[in-house]
N, C-alpha and C positions, 0 to 999 in steps of 0.2 A: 423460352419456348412456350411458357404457357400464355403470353401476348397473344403470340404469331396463332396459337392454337383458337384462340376466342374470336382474334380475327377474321381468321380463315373458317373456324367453323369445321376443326379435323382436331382429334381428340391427341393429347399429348403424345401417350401410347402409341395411337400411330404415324406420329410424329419420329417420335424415337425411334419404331422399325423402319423407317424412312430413313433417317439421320443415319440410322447405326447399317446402312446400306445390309437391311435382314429382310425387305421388301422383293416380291417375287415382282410384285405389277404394282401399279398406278391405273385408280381408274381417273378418268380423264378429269371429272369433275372435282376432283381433289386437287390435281394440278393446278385445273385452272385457279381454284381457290385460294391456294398457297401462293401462287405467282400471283394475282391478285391486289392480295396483302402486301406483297413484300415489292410489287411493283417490277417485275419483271418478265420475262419470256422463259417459256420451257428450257430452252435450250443450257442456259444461265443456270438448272439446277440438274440439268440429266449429264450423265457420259457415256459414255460409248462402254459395255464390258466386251473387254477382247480373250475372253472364254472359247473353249472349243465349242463347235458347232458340233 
């Protein structure tokens, strides 16, 4: 994790509220950063919460 963090330019920390799905939002520019680095599309790292509306 701490690669992908240097990489990307997104601090472990929030990494790990990411990772450990404790993230309320994403701002955009972080995405792009991380998918970036790792070479992929949003889609590839989000899902769908099927939580009540």
């Amino acid at each position: 994790m701490v690669e992908l963090s240097e990489q990307a330019g997104v601090s472990v920390v929030n990494l790990s509220v990411l990772k450990n799905g404790r993230a309320r939002a994403i701002r955009f520019s972080t995405l792009t950063a991380i998918c970036d680095a790792l070479r992929c599309a949003p889609g590839d790292l989000l899902e769908i919460d099927g939580g009540e509306s």
